[in-house]
N, C-alpha and C positions, 0 to 999 in steps of 0.2 A: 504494500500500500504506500502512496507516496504521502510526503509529507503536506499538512494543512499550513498556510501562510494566511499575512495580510500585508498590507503595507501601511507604513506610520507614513502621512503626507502631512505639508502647510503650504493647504494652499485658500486663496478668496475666489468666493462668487463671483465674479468683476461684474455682471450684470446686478448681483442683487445691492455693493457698495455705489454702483451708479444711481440704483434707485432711490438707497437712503440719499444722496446727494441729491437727490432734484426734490427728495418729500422736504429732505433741511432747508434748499434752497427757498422753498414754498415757503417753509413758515418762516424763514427770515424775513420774507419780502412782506408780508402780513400781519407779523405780532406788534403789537404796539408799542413794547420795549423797545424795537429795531430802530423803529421808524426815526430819521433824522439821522442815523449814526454812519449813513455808507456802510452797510455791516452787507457780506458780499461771502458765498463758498462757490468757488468752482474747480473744474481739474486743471490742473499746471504741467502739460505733459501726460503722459502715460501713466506715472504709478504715482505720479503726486496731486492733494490737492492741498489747495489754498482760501485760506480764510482772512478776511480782511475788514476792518472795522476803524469808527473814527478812533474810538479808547480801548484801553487793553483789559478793561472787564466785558466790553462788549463783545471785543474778540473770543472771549474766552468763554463766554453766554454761546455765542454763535457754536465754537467748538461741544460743547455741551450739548448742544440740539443737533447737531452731530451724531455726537456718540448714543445718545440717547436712539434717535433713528438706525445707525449699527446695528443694537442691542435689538432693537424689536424685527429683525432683518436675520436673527441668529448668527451674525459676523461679530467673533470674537474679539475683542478689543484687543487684544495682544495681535490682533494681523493689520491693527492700524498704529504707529508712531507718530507722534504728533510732536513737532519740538516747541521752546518756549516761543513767546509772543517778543517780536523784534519790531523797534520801531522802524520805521520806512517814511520819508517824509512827514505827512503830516497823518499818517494812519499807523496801525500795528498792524502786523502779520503775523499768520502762524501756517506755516506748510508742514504737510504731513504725509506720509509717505505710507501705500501699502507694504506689507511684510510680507513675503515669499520663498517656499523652501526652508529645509532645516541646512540651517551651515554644517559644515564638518565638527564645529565644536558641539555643539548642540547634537546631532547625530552620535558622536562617540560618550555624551552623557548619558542620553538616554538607552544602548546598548551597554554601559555599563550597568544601568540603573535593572536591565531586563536579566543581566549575568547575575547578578550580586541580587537580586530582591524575587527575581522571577521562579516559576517552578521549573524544575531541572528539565534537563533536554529541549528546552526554548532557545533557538538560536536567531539571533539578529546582525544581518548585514547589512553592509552601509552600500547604497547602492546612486550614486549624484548626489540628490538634493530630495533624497526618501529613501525610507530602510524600510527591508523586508524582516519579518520576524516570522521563523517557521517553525516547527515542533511536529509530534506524532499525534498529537491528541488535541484535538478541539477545544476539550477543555482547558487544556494549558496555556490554550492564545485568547481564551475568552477570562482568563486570572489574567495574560497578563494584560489587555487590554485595560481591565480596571486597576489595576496597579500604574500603569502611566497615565489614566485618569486621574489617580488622586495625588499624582507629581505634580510638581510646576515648573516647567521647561520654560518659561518667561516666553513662548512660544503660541498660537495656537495649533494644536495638532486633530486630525483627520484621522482615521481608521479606514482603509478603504480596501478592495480587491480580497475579501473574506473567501477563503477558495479550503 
């Protein structure tokens, strides 16, 4: 019998962070806090967006109505990076970047974490920018799936290709 795998992924919906972008965008242009402040989110590029307000608590309101739209969207807050709020002329900014892929460092944490905490004969390889974790027994990849659940890789991570 062959072995049963999955693969650990981090990856975004790009369709479904477009949509919170355009619902944020909505109620920025509508909420009565906004109004007057040039308070502004759009994408900057491909994997970045940008938020832009007269004051940097407005920026930071805006980035809020943000996350908040993420979260009801099921997009992980750890697959969005958001740096501090920078002035720029006479507005603040804050650009923020999707997250993508487990780095190599983050990959060899969490195959240590599956050696050292997982049930025996679970093996994890690092395979690009996603590991497979395979074993004999179903059981063994469904321990350890909740076992990297209840880690925090500063990551969000996927579970995907269950075979």
């Amino acid at each position: 019998m062959a072995d049963a795998s999955f693969d650990v992924v981090s990856k975004v919906d790009r369709q479904e962070v477009d949509n919170a972008l355009n619902q944020a965008a909505k109620e920025i242009a509508n909420r009565y806090d906004f109004r007057n402040t040039g308070a502004q989110i759009a994408w900057s590029g491909e994997e970045a967006i940008e938020l832009s307000a007269d004051s940097e608590d407005r920026v930071r309101a805006a980035l809020d109505v943000f996350q908040q739209k993420l979260t009801r969207r099921q997009i992980s807050l750890k697959a969005f990076d958001a740096g501090e709020p920078r002035e720029s002329g006479k507005e603040y900014k804050i650009t923020g970047s999707l997250v993508e892929g487990i780095s190599a460092e983050n990959a060899k944490k969490i195959a240590k974490t599956v050696r050292d905490s997982g049930p025996k004969g679970v093996k994890a390889q690092i395979q690009g920018d996603e590991l497979r974790i395979s074993s004999k027994k179903r059981d063994d990849l469904q321990a350890t799936i909740a076992l990297l659940k209840g880690e925090d890789f500063g990551i969000a991570l996927q579970y995907v290709n269950f075979r």
